[in-house]
TIVO-2410 file (N, C-alpha, C; in nm, 3 decimals):
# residues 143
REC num residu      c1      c2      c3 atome chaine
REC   1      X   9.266   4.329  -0.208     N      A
REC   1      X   9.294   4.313  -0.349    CA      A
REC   1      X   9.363   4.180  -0.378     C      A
REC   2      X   9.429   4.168  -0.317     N      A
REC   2      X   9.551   3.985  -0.329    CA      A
REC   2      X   9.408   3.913  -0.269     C      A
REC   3      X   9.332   3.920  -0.179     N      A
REC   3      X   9.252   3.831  -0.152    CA      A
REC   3      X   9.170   3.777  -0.260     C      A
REC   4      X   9.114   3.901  -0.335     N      A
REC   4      X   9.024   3.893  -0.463    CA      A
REC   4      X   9.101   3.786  -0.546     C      A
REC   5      X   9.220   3.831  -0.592     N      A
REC   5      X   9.282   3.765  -0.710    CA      A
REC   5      X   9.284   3.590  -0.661     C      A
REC   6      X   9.332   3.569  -0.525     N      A
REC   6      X   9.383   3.430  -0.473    CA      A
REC   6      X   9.267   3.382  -0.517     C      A
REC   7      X   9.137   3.419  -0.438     N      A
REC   7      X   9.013   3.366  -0.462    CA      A
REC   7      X   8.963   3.366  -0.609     C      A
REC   8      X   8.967   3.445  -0.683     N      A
REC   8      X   8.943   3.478  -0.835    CA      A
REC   8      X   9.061   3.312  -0.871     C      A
REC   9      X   9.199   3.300  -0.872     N      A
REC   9      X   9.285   3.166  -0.914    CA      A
REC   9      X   9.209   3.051  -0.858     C      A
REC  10      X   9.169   3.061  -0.764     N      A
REC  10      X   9.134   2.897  -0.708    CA      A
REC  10      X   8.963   2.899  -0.729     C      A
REC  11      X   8.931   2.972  -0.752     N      A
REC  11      X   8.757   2.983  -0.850    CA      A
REC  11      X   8.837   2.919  -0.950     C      A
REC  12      X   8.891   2.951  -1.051     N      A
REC  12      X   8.896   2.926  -1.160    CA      A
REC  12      X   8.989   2.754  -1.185     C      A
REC  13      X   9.068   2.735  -1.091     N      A
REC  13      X   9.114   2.590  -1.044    CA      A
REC  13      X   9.004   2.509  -1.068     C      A
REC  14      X   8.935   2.564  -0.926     N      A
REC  14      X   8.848   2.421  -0.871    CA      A
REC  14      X   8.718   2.402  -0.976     C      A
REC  15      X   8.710   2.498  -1.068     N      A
REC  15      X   8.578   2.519  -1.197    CA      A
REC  15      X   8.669   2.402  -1.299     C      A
REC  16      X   8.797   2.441  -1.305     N      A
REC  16      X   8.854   2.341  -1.411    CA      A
REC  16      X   8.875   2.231  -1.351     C      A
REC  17      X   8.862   2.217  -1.260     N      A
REC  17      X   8.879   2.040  -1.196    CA      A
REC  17      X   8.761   1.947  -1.223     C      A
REC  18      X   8.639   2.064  -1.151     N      A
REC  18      X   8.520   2.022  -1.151    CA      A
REC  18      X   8.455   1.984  -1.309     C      A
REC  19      X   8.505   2.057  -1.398     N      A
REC  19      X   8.486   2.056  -1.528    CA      A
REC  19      X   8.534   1.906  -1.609     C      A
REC  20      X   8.653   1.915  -1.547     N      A
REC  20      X   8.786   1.788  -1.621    CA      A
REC  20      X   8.719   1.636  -1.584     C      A
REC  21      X   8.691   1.622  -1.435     N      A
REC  21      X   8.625   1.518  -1.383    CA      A
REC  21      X   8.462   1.473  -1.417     C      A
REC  22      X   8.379   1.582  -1.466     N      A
REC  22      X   8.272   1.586  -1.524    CA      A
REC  22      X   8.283   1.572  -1.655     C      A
REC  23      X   8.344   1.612  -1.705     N      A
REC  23      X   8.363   1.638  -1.885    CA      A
REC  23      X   8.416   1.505  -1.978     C      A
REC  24      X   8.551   1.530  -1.898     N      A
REC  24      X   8.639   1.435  -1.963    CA      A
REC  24      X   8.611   1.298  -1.910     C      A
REC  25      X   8.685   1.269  -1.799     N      A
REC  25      X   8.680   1.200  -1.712    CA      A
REC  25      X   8.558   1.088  -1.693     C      A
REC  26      X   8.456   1.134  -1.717     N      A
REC  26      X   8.306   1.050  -1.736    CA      A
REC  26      X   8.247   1.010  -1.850     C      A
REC  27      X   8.300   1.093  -1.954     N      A
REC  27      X   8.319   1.125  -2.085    CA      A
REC  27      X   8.389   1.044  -2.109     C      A
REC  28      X   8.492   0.968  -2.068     N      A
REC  28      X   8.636   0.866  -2.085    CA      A
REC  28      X   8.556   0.741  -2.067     C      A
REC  29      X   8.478   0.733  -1.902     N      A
REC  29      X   8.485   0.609  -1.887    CA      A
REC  29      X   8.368   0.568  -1.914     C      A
REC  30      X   8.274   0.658  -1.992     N      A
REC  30      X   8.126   0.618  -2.051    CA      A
REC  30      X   8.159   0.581  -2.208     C      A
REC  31      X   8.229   0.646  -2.271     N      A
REC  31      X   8.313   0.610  -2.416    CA      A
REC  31      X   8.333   0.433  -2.361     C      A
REC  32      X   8.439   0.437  -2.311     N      A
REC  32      X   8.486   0.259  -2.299    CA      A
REC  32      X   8.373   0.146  -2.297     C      A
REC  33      X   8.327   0.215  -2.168     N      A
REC  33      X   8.144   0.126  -2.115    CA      A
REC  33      X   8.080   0.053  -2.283     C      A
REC  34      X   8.085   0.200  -2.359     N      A
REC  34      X   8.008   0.186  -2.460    CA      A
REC  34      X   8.128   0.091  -2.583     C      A
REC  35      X   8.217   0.104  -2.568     N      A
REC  35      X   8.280   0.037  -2.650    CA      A
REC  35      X   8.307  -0.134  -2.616     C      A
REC  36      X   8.297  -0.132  -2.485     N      A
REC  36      X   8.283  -0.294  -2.398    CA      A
REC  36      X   8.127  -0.354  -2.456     C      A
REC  37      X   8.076  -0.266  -2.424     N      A
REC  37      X   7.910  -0.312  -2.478    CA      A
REC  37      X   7.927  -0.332  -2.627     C      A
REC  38      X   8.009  -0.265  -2.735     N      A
REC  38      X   7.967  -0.283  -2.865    CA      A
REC  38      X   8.058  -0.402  -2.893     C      A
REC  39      X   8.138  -0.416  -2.807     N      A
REC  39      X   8.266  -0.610  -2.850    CA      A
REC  39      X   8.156  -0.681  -2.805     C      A
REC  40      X   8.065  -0.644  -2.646     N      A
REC  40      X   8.012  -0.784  -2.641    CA      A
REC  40      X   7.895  -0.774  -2.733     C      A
REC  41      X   7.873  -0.687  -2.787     N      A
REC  41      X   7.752  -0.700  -2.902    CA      A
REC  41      X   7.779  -0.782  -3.013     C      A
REC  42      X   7.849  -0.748  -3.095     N      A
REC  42      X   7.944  -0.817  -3.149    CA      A
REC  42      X   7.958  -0.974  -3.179     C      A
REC  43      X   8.028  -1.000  -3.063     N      A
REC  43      X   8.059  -1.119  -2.988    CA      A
REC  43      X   7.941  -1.216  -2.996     C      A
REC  44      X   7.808  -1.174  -2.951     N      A
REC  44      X   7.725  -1.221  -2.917    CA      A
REC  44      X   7.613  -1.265  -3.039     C      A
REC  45      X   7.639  -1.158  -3.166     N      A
REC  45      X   7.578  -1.143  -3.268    CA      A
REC  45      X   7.660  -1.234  -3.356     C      A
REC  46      X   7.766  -1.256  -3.395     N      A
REC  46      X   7.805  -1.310  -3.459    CA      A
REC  46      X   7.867  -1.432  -3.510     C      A
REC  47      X   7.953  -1.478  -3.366     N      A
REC  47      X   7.993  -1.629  -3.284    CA      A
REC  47      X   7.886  -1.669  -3.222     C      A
REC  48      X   7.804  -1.635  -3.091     N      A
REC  48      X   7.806  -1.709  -2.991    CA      A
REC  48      X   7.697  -1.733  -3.011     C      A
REC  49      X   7.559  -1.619  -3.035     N      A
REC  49      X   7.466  -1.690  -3.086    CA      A
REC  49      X   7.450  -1.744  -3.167     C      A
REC  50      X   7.446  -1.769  -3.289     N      A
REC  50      X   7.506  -1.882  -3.411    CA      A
REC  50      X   7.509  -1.993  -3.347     C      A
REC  51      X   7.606  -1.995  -3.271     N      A
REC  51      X   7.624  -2.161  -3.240    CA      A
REC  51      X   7.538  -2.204  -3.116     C      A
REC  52      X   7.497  -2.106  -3.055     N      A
REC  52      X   7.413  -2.121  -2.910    CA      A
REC  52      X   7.312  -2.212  -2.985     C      A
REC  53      X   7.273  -2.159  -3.081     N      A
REC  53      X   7.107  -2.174  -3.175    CA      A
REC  53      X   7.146  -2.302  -3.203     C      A
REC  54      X   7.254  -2.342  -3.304     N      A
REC  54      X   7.221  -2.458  -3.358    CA      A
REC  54      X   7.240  -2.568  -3.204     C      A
REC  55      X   7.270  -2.542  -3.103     N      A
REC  55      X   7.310  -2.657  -2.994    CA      A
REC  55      X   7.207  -2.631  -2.981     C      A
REC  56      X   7.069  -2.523  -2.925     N      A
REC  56      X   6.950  -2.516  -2.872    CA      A
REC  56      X   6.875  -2.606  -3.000     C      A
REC  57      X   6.871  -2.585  -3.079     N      A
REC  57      X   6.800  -2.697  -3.204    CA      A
REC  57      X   6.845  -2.834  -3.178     C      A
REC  58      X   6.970  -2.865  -3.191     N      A
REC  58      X   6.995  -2.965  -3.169    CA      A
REC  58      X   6.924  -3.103  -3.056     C      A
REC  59      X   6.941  -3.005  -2.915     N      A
REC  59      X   6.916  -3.050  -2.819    CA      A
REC  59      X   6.724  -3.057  -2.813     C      A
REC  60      X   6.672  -2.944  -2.871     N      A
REC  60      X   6.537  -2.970  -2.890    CA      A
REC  60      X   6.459  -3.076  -2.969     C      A
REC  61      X   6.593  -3.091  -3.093     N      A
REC  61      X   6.520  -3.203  -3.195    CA      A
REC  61      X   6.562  -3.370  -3.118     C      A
REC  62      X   6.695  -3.366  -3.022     N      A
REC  62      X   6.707  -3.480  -3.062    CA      A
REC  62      X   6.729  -3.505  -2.869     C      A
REC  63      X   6.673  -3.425  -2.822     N      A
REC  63      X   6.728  -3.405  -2.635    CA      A
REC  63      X   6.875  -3.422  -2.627     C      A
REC  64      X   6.991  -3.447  -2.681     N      A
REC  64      X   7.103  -3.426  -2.650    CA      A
REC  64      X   7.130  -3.212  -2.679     C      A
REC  65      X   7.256  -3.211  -2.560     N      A
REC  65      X   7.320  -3.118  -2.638    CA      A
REC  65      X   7.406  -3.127  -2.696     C      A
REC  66      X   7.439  -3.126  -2.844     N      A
REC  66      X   7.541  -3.126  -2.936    CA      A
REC  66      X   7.535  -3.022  -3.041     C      A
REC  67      X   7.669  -3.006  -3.061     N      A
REC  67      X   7.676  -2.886  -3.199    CA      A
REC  67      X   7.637  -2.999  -3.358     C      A
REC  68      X   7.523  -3.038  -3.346     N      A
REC  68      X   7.445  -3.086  -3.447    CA      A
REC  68      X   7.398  -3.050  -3.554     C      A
REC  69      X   7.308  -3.117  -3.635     N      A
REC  69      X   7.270  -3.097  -3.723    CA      A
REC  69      X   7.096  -3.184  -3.758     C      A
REC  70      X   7.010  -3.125  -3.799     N      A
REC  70      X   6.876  -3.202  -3.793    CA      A
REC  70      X   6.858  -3.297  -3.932     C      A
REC  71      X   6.958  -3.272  -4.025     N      A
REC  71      X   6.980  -3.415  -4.119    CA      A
REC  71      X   7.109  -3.392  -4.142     C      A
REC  72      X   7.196  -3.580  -4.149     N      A
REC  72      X   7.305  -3.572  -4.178    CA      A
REC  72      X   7.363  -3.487  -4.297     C      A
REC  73      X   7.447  -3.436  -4.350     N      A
REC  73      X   7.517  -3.403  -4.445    CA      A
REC  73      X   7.527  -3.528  -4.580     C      A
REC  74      X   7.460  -3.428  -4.675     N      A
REC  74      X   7.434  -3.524  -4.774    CA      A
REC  74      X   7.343  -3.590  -4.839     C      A
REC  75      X   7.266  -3.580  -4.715     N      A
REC  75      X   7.084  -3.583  -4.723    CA      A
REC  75      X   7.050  -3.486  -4.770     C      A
REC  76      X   6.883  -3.473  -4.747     N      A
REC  76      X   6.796  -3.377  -4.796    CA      A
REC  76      X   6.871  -3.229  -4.738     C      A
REC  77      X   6.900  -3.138  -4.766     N      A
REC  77      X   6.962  -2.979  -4.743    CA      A
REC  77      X   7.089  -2.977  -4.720     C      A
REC  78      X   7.139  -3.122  -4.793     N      A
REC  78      X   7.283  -3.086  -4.866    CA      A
REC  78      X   7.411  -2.979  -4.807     C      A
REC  79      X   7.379  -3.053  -4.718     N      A
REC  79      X   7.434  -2.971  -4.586    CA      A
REC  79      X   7.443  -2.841  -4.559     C      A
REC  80      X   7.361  -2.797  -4.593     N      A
REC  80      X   7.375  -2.610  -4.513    CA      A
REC  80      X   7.377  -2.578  -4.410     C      A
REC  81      X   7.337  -2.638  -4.280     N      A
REC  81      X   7.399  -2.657  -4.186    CA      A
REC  81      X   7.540  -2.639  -4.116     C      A
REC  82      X   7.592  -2.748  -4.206     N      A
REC  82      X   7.727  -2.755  -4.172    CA      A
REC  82      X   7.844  -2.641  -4.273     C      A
REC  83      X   7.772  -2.627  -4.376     N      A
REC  83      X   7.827  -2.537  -4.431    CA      A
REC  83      X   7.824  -2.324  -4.366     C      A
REC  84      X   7.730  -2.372  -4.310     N      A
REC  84      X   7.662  -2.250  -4.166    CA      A
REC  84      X   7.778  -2.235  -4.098     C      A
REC  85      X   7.772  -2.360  -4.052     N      A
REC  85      X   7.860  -2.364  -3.925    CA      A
REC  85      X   8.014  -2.340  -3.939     C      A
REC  86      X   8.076  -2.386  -4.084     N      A
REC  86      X   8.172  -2.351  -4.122    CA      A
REC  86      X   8.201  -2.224  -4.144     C      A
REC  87      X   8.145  -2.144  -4.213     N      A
REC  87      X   8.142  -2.042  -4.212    CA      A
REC  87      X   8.125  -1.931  -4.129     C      A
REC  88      X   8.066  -1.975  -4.043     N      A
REC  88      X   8.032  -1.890  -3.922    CA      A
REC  88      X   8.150  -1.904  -3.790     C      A
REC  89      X   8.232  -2.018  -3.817     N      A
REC  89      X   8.360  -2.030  -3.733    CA      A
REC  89      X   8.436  -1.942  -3.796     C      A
REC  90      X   8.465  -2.008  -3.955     N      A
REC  90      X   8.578  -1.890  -4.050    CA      A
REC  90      X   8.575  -1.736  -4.018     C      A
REC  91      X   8.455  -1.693  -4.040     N      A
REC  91      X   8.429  -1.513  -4.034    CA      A
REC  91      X   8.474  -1.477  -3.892     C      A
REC  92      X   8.430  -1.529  -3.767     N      A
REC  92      X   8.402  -1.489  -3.690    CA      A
REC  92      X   8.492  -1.518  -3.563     C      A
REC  93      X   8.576  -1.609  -3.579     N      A
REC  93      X   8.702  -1.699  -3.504    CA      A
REC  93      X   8.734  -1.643  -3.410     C      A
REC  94      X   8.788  -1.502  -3.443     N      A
REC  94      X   8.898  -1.370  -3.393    CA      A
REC  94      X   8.785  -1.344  -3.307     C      A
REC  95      X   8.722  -1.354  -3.247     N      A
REC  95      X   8.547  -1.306  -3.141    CA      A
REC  95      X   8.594  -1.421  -3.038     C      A
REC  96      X   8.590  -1.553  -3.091     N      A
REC  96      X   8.612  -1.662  -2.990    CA      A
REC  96      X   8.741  -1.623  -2.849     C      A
REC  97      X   8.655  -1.659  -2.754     N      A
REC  97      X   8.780  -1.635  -2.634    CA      A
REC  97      X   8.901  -1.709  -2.655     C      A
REC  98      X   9.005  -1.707  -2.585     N      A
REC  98      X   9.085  -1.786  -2.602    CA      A
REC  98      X   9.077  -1.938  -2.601     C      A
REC  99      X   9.023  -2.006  -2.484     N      A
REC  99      X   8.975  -2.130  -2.484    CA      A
REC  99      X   8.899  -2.199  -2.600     C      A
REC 100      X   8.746  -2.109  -2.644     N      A
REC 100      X   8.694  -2.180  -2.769    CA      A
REC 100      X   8.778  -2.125  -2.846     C      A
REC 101      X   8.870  -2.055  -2.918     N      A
REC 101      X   8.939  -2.053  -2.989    CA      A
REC 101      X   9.004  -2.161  -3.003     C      A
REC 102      X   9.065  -2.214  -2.950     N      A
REC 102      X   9.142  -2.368  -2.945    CA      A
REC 102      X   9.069  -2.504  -2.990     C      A
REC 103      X   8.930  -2.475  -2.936     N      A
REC 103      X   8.826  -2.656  -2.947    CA      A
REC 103      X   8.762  -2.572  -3.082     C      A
REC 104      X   8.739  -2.444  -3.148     N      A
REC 104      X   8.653  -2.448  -3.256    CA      A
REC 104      X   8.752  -2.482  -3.403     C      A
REC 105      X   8.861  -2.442  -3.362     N      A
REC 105      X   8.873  -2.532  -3.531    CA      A
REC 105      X   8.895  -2.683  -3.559     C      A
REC 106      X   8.856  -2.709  -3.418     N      A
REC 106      X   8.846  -2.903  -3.446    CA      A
REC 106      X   8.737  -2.949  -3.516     C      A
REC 107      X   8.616  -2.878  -3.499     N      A
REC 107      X   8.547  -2.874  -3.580    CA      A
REC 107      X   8.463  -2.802  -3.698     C      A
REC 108      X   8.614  -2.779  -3.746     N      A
REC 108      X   8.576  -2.666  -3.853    CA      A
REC 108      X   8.636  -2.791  -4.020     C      A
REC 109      X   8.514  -2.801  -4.116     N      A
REC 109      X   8.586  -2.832  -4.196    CA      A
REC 109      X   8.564  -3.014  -4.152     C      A
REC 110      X   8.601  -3.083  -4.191     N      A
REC 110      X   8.623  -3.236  -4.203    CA      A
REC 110      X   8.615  -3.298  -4.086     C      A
REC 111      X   8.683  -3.218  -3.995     N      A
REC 111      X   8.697  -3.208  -3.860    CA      A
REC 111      X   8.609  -3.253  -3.771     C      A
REC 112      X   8.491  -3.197  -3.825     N      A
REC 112      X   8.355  -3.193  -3.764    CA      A
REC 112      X   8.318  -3.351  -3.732     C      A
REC 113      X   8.323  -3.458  -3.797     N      A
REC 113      X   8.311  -3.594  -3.833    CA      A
REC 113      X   8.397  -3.636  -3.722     C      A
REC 114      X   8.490  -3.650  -3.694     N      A
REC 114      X   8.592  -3.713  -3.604    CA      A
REC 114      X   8.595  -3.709  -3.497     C      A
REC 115      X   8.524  -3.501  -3.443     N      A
REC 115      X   8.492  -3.489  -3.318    CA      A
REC 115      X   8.421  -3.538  -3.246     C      A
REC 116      X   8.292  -3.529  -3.345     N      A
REC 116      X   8.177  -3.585  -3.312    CA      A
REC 116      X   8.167  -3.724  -3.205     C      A
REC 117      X   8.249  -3.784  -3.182     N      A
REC 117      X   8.290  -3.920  -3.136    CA      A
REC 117      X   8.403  -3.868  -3.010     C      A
REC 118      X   8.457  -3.761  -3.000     N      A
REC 118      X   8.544  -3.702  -2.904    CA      A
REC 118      X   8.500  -3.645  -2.783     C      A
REC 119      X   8.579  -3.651  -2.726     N      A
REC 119      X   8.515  -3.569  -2.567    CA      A
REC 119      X   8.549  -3.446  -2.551     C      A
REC 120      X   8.589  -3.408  -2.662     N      A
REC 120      X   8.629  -3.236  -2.682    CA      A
REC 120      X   8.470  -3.181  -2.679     C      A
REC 121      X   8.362  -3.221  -2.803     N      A
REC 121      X   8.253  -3.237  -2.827    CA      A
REC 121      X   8.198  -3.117  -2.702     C      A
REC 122      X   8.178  -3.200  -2.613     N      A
REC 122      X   8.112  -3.162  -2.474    CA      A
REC 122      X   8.154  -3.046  -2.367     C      A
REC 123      X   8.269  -3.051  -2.402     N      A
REC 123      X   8.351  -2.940  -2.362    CA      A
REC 123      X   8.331  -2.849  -2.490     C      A
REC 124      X   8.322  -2.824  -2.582     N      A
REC 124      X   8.263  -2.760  -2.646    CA      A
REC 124      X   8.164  -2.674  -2.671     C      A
REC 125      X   8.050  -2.778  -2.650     N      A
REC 125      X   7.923  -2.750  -2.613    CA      A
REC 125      X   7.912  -2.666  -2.457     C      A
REC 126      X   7.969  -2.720  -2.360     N      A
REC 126      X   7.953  -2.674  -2.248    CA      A
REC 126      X   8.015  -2.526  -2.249     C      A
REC 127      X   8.120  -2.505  -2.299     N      A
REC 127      X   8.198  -2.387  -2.327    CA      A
REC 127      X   8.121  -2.247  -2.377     C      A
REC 128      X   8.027  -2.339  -2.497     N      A
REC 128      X   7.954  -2.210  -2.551    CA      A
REC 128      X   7.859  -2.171  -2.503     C      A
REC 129      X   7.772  -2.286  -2.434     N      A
REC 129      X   7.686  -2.210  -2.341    CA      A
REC 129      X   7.709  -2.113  -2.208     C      A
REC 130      X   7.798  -2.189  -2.131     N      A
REC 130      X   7.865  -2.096  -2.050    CA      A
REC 130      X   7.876  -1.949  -2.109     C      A
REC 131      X   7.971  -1.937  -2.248     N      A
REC 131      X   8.030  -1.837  -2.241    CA      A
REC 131      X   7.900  -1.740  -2.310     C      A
REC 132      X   7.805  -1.779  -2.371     N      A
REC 132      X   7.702  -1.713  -2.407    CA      A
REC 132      X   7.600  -1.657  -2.294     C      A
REC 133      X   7.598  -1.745  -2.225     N      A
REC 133      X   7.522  -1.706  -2.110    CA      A
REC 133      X   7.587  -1.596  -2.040     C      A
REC 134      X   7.699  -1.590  -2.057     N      A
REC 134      X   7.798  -1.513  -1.934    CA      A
REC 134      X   7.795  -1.351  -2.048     C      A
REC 135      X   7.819  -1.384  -2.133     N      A
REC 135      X   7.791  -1.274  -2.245    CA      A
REC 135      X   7.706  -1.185  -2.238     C      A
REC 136      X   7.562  -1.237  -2.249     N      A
REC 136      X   7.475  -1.241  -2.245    CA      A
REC 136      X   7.416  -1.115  -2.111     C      A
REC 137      X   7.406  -1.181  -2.018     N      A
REC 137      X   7.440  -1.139  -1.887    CA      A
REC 137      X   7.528  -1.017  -1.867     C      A
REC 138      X   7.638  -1.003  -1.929     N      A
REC 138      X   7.711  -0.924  -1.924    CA      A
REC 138      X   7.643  -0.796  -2.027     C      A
REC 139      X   7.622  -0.834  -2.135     N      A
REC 139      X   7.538  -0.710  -2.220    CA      A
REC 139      X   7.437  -0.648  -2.129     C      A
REC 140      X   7.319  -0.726  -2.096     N      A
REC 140      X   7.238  -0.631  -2.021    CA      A
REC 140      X   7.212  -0.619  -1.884     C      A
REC 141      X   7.343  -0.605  -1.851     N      A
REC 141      X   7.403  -0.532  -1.709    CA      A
REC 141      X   7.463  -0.396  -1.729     C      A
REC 142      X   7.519  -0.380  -1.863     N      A
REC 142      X   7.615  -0.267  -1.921    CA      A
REC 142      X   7.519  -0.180  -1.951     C      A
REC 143      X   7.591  -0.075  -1.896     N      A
REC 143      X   7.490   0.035  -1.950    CA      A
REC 143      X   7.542   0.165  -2.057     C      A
***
């Protein structure tokens, strides 16, 4: 009779262990997975490609890579471009890692003109590809 019951307590233990580690537990760390995947979604949708694009244009129209533009500002499309690009730093900033956080508001705004001639520029450029690529990569690895 005590045998029944011991065995009847540790049935019912090792069912709630087995349960907690299945349930919760996977349940916990598949929640996060999915919440890591929806920042770098995010991330990727809103900063990084944005600017990936206009450097991939850039570099296609003119073989450099630069965070460019395919007519100056002021010309024909009166800069929407740059007004893009402004905007798309403003909204989206708080996404930037720490590092481009620092080189993107140099060229945010007026800014843009001065860099252009800087060696931040390139480090810039190099930054976002890196970090897009690495992004990138990182999304569809996550499951």
């Amino acid at each position: 009779m005590v045998y029944e019951v011991i065995g009847t307590i540790a049935g019912f233990v090792v069912a709630f262990i087995l349960f907690w580690l299945r349930d919760i537990h996977l349940f916990r760390k598949r929640e996060k997975r999915q919440l890591e995947r929806e920042l770098i979604k995010t991330r990727l949708e809103k900063l990084y490609t944005p600017l990936y694009m206009m450097i991939k244009s850039s570099e296609w129209l003119t073989g450099k890579k630069i965070l460019g533009f395919s007519q100056p500002v002021g010309e024909k499309g009166d800069g929407k471009q740059k007004t893009y690009l402004d905007s798309t730093i403003q909204q989206n900033l708080h996404l930037a890692s720490d590092e481009l956080h620092e080189l993107l508001p140099k060229v945010f705004g007026a800014g843009y003109f001065k860099t252009q001639k800087d060696a931040d520029i390139k480090k810039l450029v190099n930054l976002i590809i890196k970090e897009y690529e690495e992004l990138r990569k990182e999304y569809l690895t996550c499951e």
